[in-house]
C-alpha positions in Angstrom: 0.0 0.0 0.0 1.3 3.4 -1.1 -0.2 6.4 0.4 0.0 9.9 -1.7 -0.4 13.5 -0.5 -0.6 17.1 -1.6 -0.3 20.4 -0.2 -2.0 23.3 -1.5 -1.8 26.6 -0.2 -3.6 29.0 -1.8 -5.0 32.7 -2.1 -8.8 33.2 -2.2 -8.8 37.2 -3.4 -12.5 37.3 -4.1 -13.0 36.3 -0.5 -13.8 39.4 1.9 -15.4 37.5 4.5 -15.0 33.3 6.5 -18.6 32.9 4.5 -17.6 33.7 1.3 -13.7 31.7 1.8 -15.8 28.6 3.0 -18.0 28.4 0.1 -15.3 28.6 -2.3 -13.5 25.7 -0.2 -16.7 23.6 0.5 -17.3 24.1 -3.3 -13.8 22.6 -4.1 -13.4 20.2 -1.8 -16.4 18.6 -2.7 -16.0 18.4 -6.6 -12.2 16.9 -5.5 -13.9 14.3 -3.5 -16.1 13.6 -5.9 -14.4 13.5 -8.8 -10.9 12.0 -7.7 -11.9 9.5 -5.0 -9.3 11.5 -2.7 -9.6 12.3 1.2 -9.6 16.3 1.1 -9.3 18.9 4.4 -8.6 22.2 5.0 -5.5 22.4 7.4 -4.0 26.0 8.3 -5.6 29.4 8.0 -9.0 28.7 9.1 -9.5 32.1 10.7 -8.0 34.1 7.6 -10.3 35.1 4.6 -8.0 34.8 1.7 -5.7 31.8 2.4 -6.1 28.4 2.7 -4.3 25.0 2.9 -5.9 22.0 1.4 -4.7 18.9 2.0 -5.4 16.0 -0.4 -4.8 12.0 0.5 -4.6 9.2 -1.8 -4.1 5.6 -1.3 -3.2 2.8 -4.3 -0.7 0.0 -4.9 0.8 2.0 -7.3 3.0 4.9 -7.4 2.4 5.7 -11.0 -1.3 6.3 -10.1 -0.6 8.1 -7.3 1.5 10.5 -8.8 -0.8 10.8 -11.7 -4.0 11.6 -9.1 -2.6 14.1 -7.6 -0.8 16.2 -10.4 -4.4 15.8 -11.8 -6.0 17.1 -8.4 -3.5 20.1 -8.4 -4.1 21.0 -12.2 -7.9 20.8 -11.7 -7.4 23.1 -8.4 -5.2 25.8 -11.0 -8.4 25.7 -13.5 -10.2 27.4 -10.9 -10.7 31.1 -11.2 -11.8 31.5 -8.1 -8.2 30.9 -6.3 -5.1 31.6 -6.8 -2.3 28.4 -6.3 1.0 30.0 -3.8 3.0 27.2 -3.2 2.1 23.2 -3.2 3.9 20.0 -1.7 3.5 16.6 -2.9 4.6 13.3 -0.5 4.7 9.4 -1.6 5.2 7.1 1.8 
């Protein structure tokens, strides 16, 4: 078993207010999930309204797939308008 996982910290500028940040986030986290099969969270900056963390987790027996997942998971995270992508961190145990 090979576990996969991605860090993405991002900038929400549309965001003015915790409302407006969690639906953007609740929106995306929820299409990942959905769309990827992937475990997704929001780990740092709760209590700020334009950053975020996400962090993604994947499981497989195979690296290739892993790796492939979660590149796809970041590039479907840079489609969105609605964020802007600062700095991202990807980890195969």
């Amino acid at each position: 078993m090979i576990l996969g996982t991605l860090q993405i910290e991002m900038m929400i500028p549309g965001s003015s207010s915790l409302k407006e940040k969690r639906f953007v986030l609740q929106s995306t986290k929820t299409k990942l999930r959905n769309k990827f099969n992937v475990s997704v969270a929001e780990t740092q900056y709760q209590d700020k309204w334009q950053r975020a963390v996400l962090s993604i987790a994947t499981v497989s027996n195979s690296k290739t797939h892993i790796e492939e997942t979660l590149q796809t998971v970041l590039s479907f995270v840079e489609k969105d308008d609605r964020v802007e992508i600062v700095d991202s961190l990807t980890e195969i145990f």
